[in-house]
C-alpha positions as CSV (number, residue, x, y, z in Angstrom):
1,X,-35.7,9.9,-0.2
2,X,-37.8,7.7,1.8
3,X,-38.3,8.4,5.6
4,X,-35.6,6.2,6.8
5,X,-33.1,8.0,4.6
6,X,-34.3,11.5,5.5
7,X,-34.3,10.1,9.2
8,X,-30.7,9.5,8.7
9,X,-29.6,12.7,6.7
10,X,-31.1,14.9,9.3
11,X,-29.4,13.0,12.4
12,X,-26.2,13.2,10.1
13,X,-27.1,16.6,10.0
14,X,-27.1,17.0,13.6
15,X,-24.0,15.1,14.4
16,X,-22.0,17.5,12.4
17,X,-23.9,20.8,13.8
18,X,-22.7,19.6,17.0
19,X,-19.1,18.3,16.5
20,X,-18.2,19.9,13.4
21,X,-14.3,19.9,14.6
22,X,-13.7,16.6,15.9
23,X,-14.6,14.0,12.9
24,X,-12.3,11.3,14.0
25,X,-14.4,11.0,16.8
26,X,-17.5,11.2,15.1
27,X,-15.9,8.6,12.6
28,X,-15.4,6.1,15.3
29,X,-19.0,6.1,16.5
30,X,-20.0,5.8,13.3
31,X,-18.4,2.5,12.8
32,X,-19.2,1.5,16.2
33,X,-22.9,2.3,15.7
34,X,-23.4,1.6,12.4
35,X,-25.4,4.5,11.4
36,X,-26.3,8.5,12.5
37,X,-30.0,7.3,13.7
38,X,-28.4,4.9,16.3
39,X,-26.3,7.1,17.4
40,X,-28.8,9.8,18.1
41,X,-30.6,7.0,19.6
42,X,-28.1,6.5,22.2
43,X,-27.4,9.4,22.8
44,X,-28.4,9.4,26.6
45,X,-26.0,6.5,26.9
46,X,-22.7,7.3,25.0
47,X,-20.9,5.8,27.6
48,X,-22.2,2.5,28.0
49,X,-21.5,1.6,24.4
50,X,-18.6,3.5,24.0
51,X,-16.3,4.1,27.2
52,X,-13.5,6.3,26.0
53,X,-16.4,8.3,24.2
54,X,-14.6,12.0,24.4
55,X,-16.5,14.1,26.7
56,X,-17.1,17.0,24.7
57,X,-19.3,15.0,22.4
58,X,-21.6,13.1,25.4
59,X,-22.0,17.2,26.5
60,X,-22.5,18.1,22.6
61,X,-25.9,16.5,22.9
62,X,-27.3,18.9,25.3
63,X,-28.0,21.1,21.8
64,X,-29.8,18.4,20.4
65,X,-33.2,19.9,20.2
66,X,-31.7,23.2,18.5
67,X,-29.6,21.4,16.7
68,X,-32.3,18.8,14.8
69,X,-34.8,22.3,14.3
70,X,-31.7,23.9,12.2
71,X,-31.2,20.1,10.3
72,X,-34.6,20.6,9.5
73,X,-34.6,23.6,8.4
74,X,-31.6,22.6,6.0
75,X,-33.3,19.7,4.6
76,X,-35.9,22.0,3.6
77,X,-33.8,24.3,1.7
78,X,-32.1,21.4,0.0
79,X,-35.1,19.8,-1.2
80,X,-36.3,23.2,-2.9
81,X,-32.9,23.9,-4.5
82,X,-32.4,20.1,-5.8
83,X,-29.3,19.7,-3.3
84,X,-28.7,16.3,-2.5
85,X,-27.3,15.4,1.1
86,X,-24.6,12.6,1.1
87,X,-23.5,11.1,3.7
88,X,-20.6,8.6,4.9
89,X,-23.0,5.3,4.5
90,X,-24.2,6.5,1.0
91,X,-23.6,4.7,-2.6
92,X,-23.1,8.5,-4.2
93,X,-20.5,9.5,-1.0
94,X,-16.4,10.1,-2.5
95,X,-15.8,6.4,-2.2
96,X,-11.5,7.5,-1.9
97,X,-12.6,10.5,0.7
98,X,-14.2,7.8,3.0
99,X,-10.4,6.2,3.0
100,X,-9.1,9.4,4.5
101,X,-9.0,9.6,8.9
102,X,-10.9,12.7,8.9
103,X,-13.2,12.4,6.0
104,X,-16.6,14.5,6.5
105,X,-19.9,12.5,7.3
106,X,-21.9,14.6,5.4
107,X,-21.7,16.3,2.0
108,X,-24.0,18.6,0.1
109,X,-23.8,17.7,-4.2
110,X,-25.5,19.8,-6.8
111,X,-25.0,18.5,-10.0
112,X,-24.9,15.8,-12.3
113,X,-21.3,14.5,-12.5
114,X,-20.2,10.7,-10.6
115,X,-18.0,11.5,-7.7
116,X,-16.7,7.9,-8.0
117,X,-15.5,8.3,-11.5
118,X,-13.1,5.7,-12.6
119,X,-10.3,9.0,-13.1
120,X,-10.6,11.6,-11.0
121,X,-7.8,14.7,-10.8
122,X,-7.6,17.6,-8.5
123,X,-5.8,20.6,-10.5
124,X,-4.8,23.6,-7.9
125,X,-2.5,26.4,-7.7
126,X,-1.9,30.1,-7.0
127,X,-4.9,32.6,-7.2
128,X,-2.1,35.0,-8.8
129,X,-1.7,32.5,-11.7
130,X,0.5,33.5,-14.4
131,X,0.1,33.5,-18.4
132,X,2.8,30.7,-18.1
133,X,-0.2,28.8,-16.0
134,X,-3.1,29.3,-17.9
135,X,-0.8,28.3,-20.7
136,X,0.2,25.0,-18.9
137,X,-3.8,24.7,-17.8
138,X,-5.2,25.1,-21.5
139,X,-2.7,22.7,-23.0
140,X,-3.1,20.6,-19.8
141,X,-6.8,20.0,-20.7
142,X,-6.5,19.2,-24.2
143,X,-4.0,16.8,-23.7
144,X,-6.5,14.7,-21.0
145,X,-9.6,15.2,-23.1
146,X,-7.5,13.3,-25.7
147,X,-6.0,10.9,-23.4
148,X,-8.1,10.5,-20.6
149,X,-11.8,11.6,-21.5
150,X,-13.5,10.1,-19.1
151,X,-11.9,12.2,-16.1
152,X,-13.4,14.0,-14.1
153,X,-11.7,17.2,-12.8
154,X,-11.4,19.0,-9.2
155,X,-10.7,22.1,-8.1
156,X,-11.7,24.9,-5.5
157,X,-13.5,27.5,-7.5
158,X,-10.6,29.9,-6.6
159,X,-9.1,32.7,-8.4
160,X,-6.2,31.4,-10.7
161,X,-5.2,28.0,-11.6
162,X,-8.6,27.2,-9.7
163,X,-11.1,28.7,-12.2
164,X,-8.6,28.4,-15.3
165,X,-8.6,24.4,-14.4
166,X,-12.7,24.8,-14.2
167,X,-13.2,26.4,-17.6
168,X,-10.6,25.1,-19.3
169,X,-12.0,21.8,-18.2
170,X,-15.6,23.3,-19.4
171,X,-14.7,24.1,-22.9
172,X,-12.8,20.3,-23.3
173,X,-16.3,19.3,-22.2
174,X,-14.5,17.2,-18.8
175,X,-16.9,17.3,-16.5
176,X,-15.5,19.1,-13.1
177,X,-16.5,19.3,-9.5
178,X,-15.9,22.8,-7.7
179,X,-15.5,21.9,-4.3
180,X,-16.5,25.2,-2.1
181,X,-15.8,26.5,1.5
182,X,-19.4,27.7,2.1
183,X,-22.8,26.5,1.7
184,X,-24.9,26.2,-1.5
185,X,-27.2,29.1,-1.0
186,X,-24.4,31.4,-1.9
187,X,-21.0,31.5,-4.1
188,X,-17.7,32.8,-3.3
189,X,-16.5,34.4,-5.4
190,X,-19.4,35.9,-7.1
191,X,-17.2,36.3,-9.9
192,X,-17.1,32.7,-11.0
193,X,-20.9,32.4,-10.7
194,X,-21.8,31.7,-13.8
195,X,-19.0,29.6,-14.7
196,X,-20.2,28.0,-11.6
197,X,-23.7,27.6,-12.9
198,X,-22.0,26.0,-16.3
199,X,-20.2,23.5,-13.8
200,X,-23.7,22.4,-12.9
201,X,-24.6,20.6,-16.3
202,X,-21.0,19.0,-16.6
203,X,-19.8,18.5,-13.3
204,X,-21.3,20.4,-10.0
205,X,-20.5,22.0,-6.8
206,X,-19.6,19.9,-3.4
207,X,-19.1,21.1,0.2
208,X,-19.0,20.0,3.8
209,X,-20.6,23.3,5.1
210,X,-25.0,23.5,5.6
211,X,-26.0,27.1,4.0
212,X,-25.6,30.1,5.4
213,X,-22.3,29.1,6.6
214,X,-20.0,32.0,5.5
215,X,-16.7,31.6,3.1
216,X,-14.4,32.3,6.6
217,X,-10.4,31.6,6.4
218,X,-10.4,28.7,8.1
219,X,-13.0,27.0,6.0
220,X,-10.6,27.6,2.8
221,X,-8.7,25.2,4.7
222,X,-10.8,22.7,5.4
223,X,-12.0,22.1,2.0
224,X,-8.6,21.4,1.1
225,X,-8.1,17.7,2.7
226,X,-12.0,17.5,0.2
227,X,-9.7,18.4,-2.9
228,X,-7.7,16.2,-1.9
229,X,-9.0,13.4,-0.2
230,X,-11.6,12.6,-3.4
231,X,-9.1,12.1,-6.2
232,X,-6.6,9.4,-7.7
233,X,-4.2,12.7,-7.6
234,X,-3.2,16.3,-7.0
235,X,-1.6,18.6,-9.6
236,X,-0.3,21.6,-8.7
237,X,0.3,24.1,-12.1
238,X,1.7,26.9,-9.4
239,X,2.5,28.2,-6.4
240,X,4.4,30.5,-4.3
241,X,6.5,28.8,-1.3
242,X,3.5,29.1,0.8
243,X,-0.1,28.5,-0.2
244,X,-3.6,26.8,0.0
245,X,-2.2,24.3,-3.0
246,X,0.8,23.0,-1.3
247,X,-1.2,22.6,1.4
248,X,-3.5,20.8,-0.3
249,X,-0.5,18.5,-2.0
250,X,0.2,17.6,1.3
251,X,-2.8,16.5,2.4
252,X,-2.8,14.5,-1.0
253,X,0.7,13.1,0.0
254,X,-0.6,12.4,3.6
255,X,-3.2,10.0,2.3
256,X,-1.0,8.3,0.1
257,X,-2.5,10.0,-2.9
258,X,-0.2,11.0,-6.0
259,X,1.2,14.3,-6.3
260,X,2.9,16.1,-9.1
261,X,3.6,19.1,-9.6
262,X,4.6,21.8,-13.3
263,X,7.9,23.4,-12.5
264,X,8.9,26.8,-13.2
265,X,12.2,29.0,-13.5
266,X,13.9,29.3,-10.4
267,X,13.6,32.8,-9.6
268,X,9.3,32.4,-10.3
269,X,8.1,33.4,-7.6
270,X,4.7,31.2,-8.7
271,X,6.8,28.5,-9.6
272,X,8.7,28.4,-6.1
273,X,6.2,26.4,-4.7
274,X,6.3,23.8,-7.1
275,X,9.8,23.6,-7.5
276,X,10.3,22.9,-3.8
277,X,7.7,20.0,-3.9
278,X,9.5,18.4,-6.8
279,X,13.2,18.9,-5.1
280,X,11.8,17.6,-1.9
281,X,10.3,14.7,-3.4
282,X,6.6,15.7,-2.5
283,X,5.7,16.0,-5.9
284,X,6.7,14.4,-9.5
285,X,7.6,16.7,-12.2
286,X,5.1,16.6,-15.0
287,X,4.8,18.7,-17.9
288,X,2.2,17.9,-19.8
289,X,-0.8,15.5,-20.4
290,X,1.3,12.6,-21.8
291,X,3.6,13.0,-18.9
292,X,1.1,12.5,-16.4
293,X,-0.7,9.5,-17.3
294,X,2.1,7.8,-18.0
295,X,3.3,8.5,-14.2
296,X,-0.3,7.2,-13.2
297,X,-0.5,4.3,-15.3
298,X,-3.1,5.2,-17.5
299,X,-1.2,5.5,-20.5
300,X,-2.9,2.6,-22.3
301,X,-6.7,4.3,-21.9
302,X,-6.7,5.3,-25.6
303,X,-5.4,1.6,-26.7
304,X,-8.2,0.2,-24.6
305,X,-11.0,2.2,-26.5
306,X,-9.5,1.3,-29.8
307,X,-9.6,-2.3,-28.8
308,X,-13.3,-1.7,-27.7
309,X,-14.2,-0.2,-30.7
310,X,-12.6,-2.5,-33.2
311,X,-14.7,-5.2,-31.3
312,X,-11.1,-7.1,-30.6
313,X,-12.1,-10.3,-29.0
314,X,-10.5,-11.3,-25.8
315,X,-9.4,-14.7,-24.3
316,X,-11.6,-16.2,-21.1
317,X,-10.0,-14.2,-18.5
318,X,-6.8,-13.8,-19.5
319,X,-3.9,-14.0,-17.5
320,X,-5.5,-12.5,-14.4
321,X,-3.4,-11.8,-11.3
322,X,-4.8,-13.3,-8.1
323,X,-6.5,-9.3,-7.0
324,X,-7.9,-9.4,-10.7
325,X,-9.5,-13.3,-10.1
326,X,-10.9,-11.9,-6.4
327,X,-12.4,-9.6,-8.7
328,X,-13.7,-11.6,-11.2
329,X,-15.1,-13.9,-8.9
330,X,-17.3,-10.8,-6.8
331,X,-18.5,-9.8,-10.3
332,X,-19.3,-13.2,-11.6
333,X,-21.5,-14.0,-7.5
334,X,-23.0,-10.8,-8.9
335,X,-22.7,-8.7,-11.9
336,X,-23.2,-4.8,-12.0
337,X,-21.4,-3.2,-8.6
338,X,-20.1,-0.3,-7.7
339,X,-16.8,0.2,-6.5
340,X,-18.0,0.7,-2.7
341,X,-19.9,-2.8,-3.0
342,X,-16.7,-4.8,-4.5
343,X,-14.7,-3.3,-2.0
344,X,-16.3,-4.8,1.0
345,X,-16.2,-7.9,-1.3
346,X,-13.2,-8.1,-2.5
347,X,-11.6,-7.0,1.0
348,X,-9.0,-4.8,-1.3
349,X,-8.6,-0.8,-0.5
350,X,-10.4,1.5,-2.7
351,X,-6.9,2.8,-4.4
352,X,-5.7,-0.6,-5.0
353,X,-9.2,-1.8,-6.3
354,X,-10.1,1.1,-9.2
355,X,-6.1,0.1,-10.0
356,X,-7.1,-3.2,-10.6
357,X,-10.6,-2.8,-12.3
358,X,-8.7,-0.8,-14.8
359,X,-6.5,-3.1,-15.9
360,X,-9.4,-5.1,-15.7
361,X,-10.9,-2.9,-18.6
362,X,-7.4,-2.8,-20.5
363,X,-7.4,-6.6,-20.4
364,X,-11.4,-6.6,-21.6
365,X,-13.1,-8.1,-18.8
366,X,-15.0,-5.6,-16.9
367,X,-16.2,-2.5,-19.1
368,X,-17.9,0.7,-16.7
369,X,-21.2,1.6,-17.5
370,X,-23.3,4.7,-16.2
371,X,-22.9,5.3,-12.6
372,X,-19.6,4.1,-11.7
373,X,-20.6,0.5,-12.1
374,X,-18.9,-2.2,-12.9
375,X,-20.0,-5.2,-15.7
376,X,-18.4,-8.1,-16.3
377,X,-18.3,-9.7,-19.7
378,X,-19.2,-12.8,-21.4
């Protein structure tokens, strides 16, 4: 990072030491400033930029000096342990977690997956999970390696359907993103350390917390609306009728995310949860692989690599809708983007866009290349 940058990370650094619990806040001076720097920059003068401005975070600012020596300290630690500081602004950032109100402005990544994969599917459950649900994960994850290979999968690291969704995803060679509720100098549980050091070379590890923050309840929590927030979709393979994964579908649901859900005999008590999100019409019912692309509309993924590899040869934009020409026209002003890029350009939401780009693909007009950018062809 040049200085700028690390300018930037540590003042995002700050602004999160301070105001860790009120991010809608924070998110609304970021788009009123622009940027972490200029908001430490004013920071004498809140007010005068920003009138309703809550007090609580003009008085947060009194820490500032204790706050930036702590940022510093952190941005030494990441350096050394090759942990790379994200925040809101940045190319790298969960382009679908920036969507959500009370996305984090600052993420720590290790690892080497692409948290804007073109698929992306967070797999949760019960941390009592069954042989019924490591059956349903194992078959889960040969079905999408088969279908859908290019996903990338997301869970919490947890006990149960959690870990099972990790190695399962591991030994289909998906990459998959454990998303933690601590820092990175430490993993919880110690357990699933070396499944989590596995993760690092297909996948990685993601949080919202600096080290030596400490794996407390209410962080569990919190790393939820992350699960969430960062994928196409939720799945939940079980759960009693209370939990951290119907918690977490209902976050999903909340930003407008799909949710489905494996159902279960009636008297399960790990299946109760899920049987209640599909009767209330939280959650689909899916039961396997084939079921759940279908529902998501990537069905046709396998038909599209066939096409690609049989060197089928398309028509001059065929047939394009008029989101898909919007598209088109971004890509042909300038080739190679990422999905944050044609999103300020094509003025479409980042949902609705990785939608169209896929049928884009399906249709042979834009092809993905390596990291999560988009080509046009011809």
């Amino acid at each position: 990072m040049d200085n700028a940058n690390i300018q930037e990370v540590l003042n995002t650094m700050v602004l999160t030491r301070l105001n860790h619990f009120h991010l809608p806040e924070l998110l609304q001076l970021y788009e009123h400033f622009g940027s972490a720097t200029a908001i430490v920059e004013h920071r004498h003068h809140l007010r005068d930029a920003v009138p309703n401005c809550p007090q609580r975070i003009v008085d947060s600012f009194k820490s500032f000096g204790e706050a930036f020596r702590r940022a510093e300290t952190e941005m030494e630690y990441d350096l050394q342990h090759d942990i790379l500081p994200l925040c809101i602004t940045d190319n790298h950032y969960p382009q679908r977690l920036k969507e959500c109100p009370d996305a984090p402005i600052l993420l720590y990544y290790k690892g080497n997956a692409n948290l804007n994969s073109a698929r992306i599917l967070s797999v949760v459950g019960t941390r009592h999970c069954t042989p019924y649900g490591q059956d349903v994960v194992r078959k889960l994850m040969i079905d999408l390696k088969r279908l859908c290979p290019n996903l990338l999968v997301v869970s919490g690291l947890a006990y149960g359907v959690d870990i099972n969704a990790h190695r399962e995803a591991l030994n289909n060679n998906l990459p998959t993103i454990g998303v933690l509720a601590h820092g990175l100098d430490d993993l919880y549980p110690s357990a699933h350390r070396s499944t989590a050091s596995e993760m690092l070379s297909c996948g990685g590890l993601l949080t919202e917390f600096m080290t030596m923050t400490q794996a407390d309840k209410k962080n569990f929590v919190r790393r939820n609306r992350i699960i969430a927030g960062m994928a196409d979709a939720t799945l939940v393979i079980e759960s009693a009728d209370k939990g951290g994964g119907l918690i977490t579908a209902k976050l999903a649901r909340s930003y407008d995310r799909e949710v489905f859900a494996v159902p279960g005999r009636a008297n399960d008590r790990y299946s109760m949860g899920c049987n209640h999100l599909i009767r209330d019409h939280v959650a689909a019912l899916v039961t396997d692989g084939t079921d759940l692309l279908k529902a998501l509309g990537w069905e046709d993924e396998q038909k599209v690599r066939k096409a690609r590899q049989e060197g089928v040869e398309r028509q001059l934009f065929p047939n394009l809708t008029a989101e898909e020409s919007v598209i088109v026209e971004a890509l042909q002003q300038q080739n190679d983007q990422q999905i944050n890029t044609l999103t300020v350009k094509t003025n479409l939401p980042v949902g609705q866009l990785t939608a169209q780009l896929f049928e884009l693909e399906m249709k042979g007009v834009v092809r993905t290349m390596a990291g999560g950018i988009y080509h046009l062809i011809g």
